[in-house]
C-alpha positions as CSV (number, residue, x, y, z in Angstrom):
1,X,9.0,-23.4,-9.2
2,X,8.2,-20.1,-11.7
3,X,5.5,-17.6,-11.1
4,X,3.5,-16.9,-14.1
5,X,2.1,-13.4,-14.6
6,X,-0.4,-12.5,-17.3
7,X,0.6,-9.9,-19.9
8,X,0.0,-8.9,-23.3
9,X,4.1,-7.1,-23.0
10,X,6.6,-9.6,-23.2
11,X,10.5,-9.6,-23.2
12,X,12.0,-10.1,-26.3
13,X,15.5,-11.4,-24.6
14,X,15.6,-12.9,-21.0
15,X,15.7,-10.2,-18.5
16,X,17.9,-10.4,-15.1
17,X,15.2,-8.1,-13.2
18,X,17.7,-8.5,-10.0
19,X,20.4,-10.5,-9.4
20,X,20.0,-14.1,-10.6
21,X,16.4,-13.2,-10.6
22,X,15.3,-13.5,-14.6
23,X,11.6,-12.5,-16.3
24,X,11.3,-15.4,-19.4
25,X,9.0,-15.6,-22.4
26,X,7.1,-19.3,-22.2
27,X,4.6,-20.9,-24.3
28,X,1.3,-20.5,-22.2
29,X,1.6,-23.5,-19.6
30,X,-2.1,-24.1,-19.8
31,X,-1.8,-25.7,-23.1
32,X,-0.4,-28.5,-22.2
33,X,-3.0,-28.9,-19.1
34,X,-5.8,-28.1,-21.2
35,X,-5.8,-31.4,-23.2
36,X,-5.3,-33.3,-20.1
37,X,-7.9,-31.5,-17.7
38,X,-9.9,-29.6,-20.3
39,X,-9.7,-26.7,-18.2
40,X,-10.5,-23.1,-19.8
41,X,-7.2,-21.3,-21.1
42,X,-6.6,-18.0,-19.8
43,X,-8.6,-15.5,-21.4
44,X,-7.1,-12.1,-22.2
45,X,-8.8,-9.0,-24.0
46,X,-11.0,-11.2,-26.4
47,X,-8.4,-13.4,-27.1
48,X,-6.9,-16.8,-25.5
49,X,-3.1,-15.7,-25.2
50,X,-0.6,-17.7,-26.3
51,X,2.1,-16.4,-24.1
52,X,3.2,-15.7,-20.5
53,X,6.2,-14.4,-18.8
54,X,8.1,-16.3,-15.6
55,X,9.8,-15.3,-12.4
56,X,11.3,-17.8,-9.7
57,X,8.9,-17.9,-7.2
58,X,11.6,-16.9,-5.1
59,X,11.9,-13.8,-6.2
60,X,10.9,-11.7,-2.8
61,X,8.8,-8.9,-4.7
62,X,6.2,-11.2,-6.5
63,X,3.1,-9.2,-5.5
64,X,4.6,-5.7,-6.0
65,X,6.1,-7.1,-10.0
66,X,2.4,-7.8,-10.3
67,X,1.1,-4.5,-9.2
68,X,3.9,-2.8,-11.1
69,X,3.6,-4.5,-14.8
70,X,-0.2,-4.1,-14.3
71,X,0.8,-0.7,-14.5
72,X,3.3,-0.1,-16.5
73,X,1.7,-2.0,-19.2
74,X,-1.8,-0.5,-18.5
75,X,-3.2,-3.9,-18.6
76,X,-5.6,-4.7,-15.5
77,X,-5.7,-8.5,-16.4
78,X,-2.2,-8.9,-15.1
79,X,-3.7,-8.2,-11.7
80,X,-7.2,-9.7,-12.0
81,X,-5.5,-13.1,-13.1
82,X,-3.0,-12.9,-9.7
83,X,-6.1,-12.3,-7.6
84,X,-8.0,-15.0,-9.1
85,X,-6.5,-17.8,-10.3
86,X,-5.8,-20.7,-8.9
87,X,-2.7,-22.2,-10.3
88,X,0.0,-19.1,-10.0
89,X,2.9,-21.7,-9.4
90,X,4.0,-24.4,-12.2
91,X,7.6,-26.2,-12.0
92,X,9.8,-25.6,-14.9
93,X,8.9,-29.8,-16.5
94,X,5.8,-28.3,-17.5
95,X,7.3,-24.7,-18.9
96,X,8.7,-24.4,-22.6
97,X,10.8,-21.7,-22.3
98,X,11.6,-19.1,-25.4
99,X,14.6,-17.1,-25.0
100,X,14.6,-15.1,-28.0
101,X,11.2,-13.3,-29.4
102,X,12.8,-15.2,-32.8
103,X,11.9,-18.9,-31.7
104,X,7.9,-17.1,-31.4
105,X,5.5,-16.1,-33.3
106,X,3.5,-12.7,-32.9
107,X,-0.5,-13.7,-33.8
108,X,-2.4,-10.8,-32.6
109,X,-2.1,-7.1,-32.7
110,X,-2.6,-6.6,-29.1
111,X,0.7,-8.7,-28.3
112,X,3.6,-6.6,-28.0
113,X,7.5,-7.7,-27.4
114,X,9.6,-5.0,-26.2
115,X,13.6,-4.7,-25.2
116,X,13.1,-4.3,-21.0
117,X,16.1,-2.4,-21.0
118,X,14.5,0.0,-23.4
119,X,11.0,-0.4,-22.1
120,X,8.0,2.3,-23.4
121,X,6.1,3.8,-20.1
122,X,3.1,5.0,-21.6
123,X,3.1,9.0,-19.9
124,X,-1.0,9.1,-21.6
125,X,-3.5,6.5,-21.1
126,X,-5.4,4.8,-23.7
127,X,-8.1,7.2,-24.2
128,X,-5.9,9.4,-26.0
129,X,-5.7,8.4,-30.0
130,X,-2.7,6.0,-30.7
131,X,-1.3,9.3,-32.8
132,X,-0.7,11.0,-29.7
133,X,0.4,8.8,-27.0
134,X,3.3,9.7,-25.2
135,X,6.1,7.3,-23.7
136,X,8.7,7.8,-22.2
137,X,12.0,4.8,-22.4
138,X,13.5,3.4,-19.2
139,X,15.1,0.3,-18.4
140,X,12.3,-1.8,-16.8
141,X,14.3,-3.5,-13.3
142,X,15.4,0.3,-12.5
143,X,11.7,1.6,-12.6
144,X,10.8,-1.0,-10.3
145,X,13.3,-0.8,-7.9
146,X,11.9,2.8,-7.8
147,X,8.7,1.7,-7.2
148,X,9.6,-0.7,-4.5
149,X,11.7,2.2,-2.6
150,X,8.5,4.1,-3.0
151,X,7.2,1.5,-0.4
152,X,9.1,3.5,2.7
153,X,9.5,6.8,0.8
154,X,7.0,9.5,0.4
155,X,7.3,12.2,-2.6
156,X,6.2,15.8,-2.0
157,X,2.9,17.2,-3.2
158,X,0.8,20.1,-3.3
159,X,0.2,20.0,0.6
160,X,2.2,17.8,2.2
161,X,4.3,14.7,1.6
162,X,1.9,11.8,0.4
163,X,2.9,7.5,-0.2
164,X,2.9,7.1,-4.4
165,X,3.2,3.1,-3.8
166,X,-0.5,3.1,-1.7
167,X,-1.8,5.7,-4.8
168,X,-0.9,3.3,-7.9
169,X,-1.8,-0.1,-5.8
170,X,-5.5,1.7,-5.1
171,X,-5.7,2.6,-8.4
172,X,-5.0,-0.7,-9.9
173,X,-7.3,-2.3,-7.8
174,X,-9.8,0.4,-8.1
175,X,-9.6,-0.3,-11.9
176,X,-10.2,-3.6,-12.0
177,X,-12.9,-3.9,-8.8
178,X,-15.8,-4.9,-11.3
179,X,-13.6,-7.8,-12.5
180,X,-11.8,-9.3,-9.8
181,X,-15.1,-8.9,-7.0
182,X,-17.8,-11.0,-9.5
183,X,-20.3,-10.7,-6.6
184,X,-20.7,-7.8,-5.4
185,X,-20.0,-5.1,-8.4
186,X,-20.9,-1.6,-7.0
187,X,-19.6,0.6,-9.9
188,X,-19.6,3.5,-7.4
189,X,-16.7,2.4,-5.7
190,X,-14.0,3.0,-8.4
191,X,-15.4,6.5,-8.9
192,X,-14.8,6.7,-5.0
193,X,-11.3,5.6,-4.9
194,X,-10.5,7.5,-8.2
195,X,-11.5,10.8,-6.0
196,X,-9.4,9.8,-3.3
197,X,-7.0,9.3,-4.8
198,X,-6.8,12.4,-6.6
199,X,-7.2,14.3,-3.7
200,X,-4.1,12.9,-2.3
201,X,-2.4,13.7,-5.4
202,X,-3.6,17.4,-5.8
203,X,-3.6,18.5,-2.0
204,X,-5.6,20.0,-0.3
205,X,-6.5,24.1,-0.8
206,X,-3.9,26.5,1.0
207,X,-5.1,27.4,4.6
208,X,-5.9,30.8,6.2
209,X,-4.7,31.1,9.9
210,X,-6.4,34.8,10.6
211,X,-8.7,33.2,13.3
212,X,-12.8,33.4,12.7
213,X,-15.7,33.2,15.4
214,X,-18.5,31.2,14.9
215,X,-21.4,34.2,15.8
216,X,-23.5,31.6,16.7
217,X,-21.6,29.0,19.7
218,X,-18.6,31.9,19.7
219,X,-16.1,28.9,18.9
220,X,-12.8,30.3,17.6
221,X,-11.7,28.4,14.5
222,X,-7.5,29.0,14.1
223,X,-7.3,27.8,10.9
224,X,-9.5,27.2,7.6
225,X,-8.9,27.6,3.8
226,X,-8.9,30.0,1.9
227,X,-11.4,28.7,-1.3
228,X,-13.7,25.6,-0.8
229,X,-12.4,21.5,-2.2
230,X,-14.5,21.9,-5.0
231,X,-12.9,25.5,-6.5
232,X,-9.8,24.2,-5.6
233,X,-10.4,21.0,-7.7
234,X,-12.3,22.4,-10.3
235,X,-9.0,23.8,-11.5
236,X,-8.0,20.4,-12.3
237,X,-11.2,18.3,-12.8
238,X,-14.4,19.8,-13.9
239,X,-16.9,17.0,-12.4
240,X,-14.9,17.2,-9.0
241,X,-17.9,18.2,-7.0
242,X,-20.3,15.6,-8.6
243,X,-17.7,12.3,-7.9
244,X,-17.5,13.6,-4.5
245,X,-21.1,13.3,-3.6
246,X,-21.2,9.5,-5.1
247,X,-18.3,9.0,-3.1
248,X,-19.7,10.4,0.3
249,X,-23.0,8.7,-0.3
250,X,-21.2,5.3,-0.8
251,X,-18.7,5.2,2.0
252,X,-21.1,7.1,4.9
253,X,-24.5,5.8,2.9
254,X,-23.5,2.4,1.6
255,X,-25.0,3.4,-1.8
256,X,-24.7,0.7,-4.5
257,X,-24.6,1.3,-8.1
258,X,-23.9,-1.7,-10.6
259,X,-23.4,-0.5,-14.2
260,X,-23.6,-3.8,-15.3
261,X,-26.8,-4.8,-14.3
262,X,-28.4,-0.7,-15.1
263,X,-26.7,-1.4,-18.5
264,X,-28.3,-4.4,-19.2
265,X,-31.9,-3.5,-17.9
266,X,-31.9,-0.6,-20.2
267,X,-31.1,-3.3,-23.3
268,X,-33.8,-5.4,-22.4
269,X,-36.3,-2.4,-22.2
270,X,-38.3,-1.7,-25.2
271,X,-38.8,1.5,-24.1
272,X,-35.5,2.9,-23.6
273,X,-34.2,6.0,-25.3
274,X,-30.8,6.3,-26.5
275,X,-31.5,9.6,-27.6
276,X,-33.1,11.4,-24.2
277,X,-31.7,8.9,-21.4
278,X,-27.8,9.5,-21.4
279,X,-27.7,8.1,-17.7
280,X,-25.0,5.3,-18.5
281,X,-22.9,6.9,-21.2
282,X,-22.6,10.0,-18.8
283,X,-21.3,7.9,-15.9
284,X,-19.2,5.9,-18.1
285,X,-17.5,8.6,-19.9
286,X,-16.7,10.5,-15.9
287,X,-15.3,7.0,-14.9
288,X,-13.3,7.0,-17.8
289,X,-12.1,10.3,-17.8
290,X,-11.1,10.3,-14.0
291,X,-8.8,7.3,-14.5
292,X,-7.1,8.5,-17.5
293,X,-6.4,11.8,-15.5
294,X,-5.4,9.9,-12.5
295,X,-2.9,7.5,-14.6
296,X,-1.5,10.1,-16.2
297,X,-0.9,11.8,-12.8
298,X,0.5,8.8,-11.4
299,X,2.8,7.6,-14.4
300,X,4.5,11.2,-14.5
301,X,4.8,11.2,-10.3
302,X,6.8,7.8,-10.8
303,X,8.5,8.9,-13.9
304,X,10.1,11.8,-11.6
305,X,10.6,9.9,-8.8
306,X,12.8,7.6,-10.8
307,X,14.8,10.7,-12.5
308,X,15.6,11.6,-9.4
309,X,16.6,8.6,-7.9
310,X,18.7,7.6,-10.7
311,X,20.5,11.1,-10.4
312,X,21.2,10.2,-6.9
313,X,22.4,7.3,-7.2
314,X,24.8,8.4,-10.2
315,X,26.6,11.2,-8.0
316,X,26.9,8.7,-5.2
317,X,28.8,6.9,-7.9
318,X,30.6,9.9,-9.1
């Protein structure tokens, strides 16, 4: 049996991820059911794909590869299609396999083949123009054996040692929340995740241990800090202060937002004014600009863990 992943990044060669393990190029396997069944193809940025790449389903690390090439590849359909489909398995009678990115043929834009030994991490995100993205080339199976060491490993930040694998698996699924949950879309909860997890990454403020007394109940406190969250984050994130309230009032308040349905309500109303209301393009642009901050964050946190694990493993070597 093969595991098919969603992707608009394919392999151009077969590529041994571990040991016997291989990711392969296939013709999309839903073809051949869709004649039969007339079931929907897989749908994939505006377009029905034509492609999809295999692993064995015995590969051990099937839902962290599908966590890690959602990100890597800054696609968040990778991961919606895992969590939602219901054919993830097919045997290898109803696979045509393509070895070589020769035997296929590229049809959209958006599709990209790349060498997985020289693989392109995007170090930006995509709201930076195309002219000034940054990547950074590593071989694909050696970043994610990073990321699955990152599992029991914790890197060091500002404050305090923090879990990198638990930040980029909250942020893919924070990403892609409206898409994957079709019921219950509360657009605040991204922006709530997104905080947390840039707090994590940031760190708290530096503490002050002079002890205070409260001149009201005489309490002693031991230990406070030294500026308040939001001066601390401001440094980093102008609208710190303002995600932090929706994210309080969502967890402790259970407030519900749905952009989809504000979005749409505002269409439909003849009174609407693009020009004086900027409700929705104000909370989009914050959502947007929080995850490319965060991605970039997390990318370059990986990106170093991996340097130095590689170093490591070369002087063991040595």
């Amino acid at each position: 049996m093969q595991y098919v992943i969603i992707t608009n990044v394919y392999p151009i060669y077969e590529y041994e991820i571990e040991k016997g393990d291989f990711i392969q190029l296939v013709d999309n396997p839903y073809g051949n059911i869709n004649k039969a069944s007339k079931k929907q193809l897989p749908f994939l940025s505006g377009q029905f794909w034509k492609y999809s790449i295999v692993v064995p389903d015995s590969f051990k690390n099937l839902k962290e590869l599908v966590f890690f090439h959602s990100f890597v590849t800054n696609n968040i359909q990778t991961y919606h299609y895992a969590e939602n489909c219901a054919k993830l398995y097919f045997d290898e009678d109803d696979l045509c396999f393509s070895s070589e990115v020769d035997k296929v043929t590229q049809t959209n834009e958006s599709i990209y083949f790349e060498d997985f030994n020289q693989f392109p991490l995007l170090l930006t995100c995509n709201r930076i123009p195309a002219n000034e993205k940054e990547y950074a080339i590593i071989d694909y199976g050696s970043l994610f054996q990073s990321f699955i060491e990152l599992k029991t490993d914790k890197v060091p930040g500002m404050s305090g040692k923090y879990n990198l694998y638990e930040m980029i698996l909250l942020y893919e699924f924070a990403r892609s929340f409206e898409v994957t949950h079709r019921l219950y879309t509360n657009s605040n909860l991204p922006l709530s995740f997104y905080i947390t997890i840039l707090e994590t990454l940031i760190g708290k403020p530096k503490s002050c241990h002079s002890p205070l007394t409260c001149k009201d109940c005489g309490a002693k406190i031991q230990q406070h800090s030294k500026i308040s969250l939001e001066k601390h984050f401001k440094n980093y994130f102008q609208q710190f202060k303002d995600i932090r309230d929706i994210r309080h009032k969502t967890f402790h308040e259970g407030r519900y937002f749905d952009f989809s349905e504000f979005f749409s309500g505002q269409i439909t109303d003849s009174s609407f004014d693009y020009d004086n209301n900027k409700n929705i393009q104000v909370y989009q642009h914050k959502r947007e600009e929080l995850e490319c901050v965060i991605r970039i964050l997390l990318t370059n946190e990986l990106l170093e863990y991996h340097k130095k694990r590689v170093e490591i493993n070369r002087t063991k070597k040595a």
